[in-house]
ZAKOL-103271 format. One record per residue (C-alpha): residue in one letter; z negated, y, x negated. Coordinates in nm, 4 decimals, decimal comma. Example, Ala and Ser with C-alpha at 12.3 -4.5 7.8 and 13.67 -1.06 7.14 Angstrom:
BEGIN
PT:residuo:Z:Y:X
PT:A:-0,7800:-0,4500:-1,2300
PT:S:-0,7140:-0,1060:-1,3670
END
This chain:
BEGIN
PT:residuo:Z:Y:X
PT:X:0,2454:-1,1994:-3,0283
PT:X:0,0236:-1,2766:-2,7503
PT:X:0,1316:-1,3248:-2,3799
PT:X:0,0720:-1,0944:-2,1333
PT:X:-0,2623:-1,2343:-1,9097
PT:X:-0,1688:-1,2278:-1,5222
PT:X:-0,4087:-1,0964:-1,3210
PT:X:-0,7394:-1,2486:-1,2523
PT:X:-0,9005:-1,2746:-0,9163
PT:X:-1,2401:-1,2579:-0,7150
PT:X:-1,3050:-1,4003:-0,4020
PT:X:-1,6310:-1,4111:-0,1446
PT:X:-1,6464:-1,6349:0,1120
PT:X:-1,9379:-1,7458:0,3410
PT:X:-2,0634:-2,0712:0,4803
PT:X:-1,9213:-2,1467:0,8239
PT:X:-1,6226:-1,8422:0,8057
PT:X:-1,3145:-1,9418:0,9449
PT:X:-1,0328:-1,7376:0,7320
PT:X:-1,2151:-1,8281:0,4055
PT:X:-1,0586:-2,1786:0,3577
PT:X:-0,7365:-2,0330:0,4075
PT:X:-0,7512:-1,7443:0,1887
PT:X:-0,9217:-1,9729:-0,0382
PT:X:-0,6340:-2,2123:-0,0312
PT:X:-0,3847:-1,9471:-0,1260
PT:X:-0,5705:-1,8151:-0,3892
PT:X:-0,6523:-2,1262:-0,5286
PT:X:-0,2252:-2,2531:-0,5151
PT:X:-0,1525:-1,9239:-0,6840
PT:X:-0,3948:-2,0286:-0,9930
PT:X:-0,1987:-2,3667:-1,0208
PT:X:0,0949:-2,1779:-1,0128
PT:X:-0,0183:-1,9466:-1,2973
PT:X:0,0182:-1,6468:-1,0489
PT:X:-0,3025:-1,5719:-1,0903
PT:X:-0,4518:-1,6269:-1,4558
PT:X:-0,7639:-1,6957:-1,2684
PT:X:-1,0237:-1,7161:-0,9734
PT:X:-1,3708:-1,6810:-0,9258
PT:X:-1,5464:-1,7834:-0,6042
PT:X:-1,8495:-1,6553:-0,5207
PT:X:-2,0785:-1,7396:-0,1224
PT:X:-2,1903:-1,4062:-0,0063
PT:X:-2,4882:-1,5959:0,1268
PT:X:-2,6323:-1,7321:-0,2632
PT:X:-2,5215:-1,3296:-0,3897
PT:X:-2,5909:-1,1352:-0,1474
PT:X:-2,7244:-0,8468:-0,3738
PT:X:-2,3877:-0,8707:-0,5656
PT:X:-2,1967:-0,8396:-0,2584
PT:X:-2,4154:-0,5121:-0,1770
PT:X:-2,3394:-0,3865:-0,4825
PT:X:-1,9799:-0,4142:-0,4208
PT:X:-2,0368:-0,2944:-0,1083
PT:X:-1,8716:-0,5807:0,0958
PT:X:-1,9385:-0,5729:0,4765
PT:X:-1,7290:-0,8553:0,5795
PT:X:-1,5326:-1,1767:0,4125
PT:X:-1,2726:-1,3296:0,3462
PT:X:-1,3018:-1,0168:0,0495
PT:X:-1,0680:-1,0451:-0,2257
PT:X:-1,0463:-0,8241:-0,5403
PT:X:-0,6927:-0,8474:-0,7103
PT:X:-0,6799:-0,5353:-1,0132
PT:X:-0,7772:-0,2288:-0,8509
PT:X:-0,6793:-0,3598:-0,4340
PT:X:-0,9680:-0,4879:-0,2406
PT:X:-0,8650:-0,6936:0,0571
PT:X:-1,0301:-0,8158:0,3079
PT:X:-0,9728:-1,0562:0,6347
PT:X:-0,6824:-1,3158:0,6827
PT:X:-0,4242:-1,2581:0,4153
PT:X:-0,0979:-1,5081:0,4131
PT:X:-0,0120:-1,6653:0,0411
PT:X:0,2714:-1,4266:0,0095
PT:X:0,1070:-1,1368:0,1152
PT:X:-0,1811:-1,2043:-0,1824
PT:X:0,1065:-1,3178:-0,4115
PT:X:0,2789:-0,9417:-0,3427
PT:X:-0,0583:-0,7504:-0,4088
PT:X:-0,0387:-0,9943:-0,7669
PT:X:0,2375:-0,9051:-0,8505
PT:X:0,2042:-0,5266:-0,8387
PT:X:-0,1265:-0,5094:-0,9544
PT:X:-0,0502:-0,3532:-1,2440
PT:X:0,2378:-0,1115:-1,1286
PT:X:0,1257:0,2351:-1,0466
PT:X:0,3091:0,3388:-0,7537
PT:X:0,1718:-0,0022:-0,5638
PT:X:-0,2131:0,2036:-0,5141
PT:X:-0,0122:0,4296:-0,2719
PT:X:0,0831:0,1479:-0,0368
PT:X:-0,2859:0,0621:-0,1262
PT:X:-0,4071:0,3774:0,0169
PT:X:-0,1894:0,3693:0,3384
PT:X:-0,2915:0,0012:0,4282
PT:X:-0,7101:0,1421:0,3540
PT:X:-0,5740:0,4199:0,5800
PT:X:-0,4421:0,2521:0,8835
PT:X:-0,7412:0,0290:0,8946
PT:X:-0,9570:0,3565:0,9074
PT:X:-1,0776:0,3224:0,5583
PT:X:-1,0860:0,6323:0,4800
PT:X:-1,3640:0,6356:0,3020
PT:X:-1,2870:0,4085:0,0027
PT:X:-0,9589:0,5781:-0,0653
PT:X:-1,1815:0,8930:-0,1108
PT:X:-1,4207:0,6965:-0,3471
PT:X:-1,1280:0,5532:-0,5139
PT:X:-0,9485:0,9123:-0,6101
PT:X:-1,3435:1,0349:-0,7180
PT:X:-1,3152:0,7046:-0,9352
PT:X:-0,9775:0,7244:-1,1056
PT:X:-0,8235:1,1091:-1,0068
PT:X:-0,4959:1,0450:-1,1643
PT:X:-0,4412:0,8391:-0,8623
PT:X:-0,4344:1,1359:-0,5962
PT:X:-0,0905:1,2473:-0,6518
PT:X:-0,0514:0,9007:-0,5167
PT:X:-0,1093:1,0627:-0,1408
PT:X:0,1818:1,3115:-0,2316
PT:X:0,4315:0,9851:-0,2376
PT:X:0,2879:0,8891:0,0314
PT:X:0,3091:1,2070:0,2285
PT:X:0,6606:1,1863:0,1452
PT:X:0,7751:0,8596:0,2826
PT:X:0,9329:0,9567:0,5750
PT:X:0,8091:0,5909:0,7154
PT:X:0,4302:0,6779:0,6706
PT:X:0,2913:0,6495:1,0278
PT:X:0,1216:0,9811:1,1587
PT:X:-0,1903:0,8095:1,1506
PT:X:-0,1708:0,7660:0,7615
PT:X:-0,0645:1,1323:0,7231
PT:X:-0,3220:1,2658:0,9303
PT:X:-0,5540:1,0432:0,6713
PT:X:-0,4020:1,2097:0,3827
PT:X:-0,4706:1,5718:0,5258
PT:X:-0,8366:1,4972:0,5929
PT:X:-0,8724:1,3490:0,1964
PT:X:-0,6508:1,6692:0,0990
PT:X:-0,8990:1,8919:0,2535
PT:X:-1,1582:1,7379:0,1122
PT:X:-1,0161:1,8756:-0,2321
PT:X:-0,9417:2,1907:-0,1143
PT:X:-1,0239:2,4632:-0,3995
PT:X:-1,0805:2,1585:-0,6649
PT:X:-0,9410:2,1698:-1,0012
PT:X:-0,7676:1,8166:-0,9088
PT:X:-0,5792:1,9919:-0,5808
PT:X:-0,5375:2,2988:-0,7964
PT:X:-0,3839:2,0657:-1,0922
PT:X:-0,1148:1,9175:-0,8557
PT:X:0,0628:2,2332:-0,7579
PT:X:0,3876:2,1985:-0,9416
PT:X:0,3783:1,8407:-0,7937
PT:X:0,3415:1,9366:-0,4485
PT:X:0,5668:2,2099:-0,4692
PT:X:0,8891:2,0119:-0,5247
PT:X:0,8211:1,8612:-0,2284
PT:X:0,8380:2,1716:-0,0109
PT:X:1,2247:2,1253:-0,0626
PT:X:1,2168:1,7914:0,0924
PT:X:1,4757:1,7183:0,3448
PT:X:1,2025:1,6130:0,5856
PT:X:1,0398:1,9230:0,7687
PT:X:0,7065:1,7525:0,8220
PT:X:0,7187:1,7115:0,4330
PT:X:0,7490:2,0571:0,3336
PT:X:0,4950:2,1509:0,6284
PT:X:0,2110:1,9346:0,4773
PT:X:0,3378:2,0181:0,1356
PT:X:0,2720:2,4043:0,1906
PT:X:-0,0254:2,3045:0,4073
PT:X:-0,1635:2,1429:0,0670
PT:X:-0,0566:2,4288:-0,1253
PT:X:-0,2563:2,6818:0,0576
PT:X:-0,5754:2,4849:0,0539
PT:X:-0,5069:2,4631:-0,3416
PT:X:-0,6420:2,8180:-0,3182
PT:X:-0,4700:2,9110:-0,6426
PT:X:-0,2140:3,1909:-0,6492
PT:X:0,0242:2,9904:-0,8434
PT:X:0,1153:2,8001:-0,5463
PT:X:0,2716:3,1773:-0,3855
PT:X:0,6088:3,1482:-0,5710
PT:X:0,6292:2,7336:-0,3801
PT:X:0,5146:2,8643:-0,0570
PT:X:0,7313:3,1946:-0,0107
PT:X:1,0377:3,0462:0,0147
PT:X:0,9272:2,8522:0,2932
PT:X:0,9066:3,1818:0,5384
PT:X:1,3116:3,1348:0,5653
PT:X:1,2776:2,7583:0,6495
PT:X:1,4829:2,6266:0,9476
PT:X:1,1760:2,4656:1,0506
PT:X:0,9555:2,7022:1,3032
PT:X:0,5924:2,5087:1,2037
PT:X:0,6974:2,5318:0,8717
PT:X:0,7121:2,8845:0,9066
PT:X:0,4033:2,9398:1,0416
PT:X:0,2238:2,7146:0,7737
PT:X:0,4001:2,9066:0,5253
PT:X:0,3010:3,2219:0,7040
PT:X:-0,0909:3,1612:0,7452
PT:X:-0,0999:2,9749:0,4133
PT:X:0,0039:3,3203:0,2356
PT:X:-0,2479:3,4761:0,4357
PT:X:-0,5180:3,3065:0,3257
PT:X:-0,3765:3,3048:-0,0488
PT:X:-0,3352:3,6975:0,0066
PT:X:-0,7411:3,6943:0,0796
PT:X:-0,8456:3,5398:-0,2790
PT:X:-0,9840:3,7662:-0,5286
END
């Protein structure tokens, strides 16, 4: 039986940048360590078209699996991202750290990529440490895929989270629900026009609405 391979790695770096030699460094310690099963180096400035394709804008860049990371990283902040390279539930830290750097953008590409990774924004909707910023990320992705098959496919998921103990939970929740645009998500949102919660009411209240309003 054959061993299982630990992740490889890619790195760019560019003539006279100061964080490369450090992330190169780590990178390089984590090879000898057989963190990494291995690394490939590449200067932006002798592959430049390469580095378009990948669309890299800036460097230190670092592809480890599915996380691209980019600027100063410590070695046990690259040796955390190798670790969980290969465990599922890591792309939704993924998403929030793309997310708080305004990166909004890529998480979007990412989902049109691989879509069995959106319910991923649903975990992360429902850490009650996500910072607003991150949630207000996930909304405008969410809306994105309002009335899409993928949104619509996600119902049952989103709808045991409108019995979260977290208001703000169930308020995106049935926020997410409504924009699903599918009257299966009804029998998750009615129950919500009792909640405790006043906004989560009101959610609940205009999300039916606009529910009521499909043909």
């Amino acid at each position: 039986m054959t061993s299982k391979q630990n992740p490889q790695a890619l790195l760019f770096i560019a003539t006279g940048c100061a964080h490369c030699p450090s992330v190169l460094q780590s990178l390089s310690e984590l090879v000898k360590s057989g963190t990494l099963s291995s690394l490939e180096i590449v200067n932006i400035q002798q592959q430049a078209e390469r580095a378009s394709d990948l669309n890299i804008r800036s460097v230190p860049w670092v592809k480890i699996g599915p996380f691209e990371l980019t600027g100063l990283r410590s070695k046990s902040e690259l040796e955390e991202w190798v670790k969980r390279a290969d465990e599922p539930s890591a792309m939704g830290d993924y998403f929030g750290e793309l997310m708080t750097s305004g990166e909004i953008n890529k998480v979007h590409e990412i989902i049109n990529q691989n879509p069995e990774y959106f319910p991923m924004l649903f975990e992360l909707m429902a850490n009650t440490e996500t910072s607003l910023s991150v949630r207000i990320g996930i909304g405008a992705i969410v809306e994105d895929f309002a009335g899409s098959e993928l949104l619509k496919n996600t119902i049952d998921i989103l709808g045991t989270y409108t019995k979260h103990p977290a208001a703000h939970v169930r308020t995106d929740a049935c926020h997410y629900l409504g924009l699903s645009q599918s009257k299966k998500a009804v029998a998750y949102i009615e129950p919500l026009l009792n909640d405790e919660n006043t906004e989560t009411r009101e959610v609940a209240e205009e999300a039916l609405e606009e529910l009521k309003q499909l043909t």
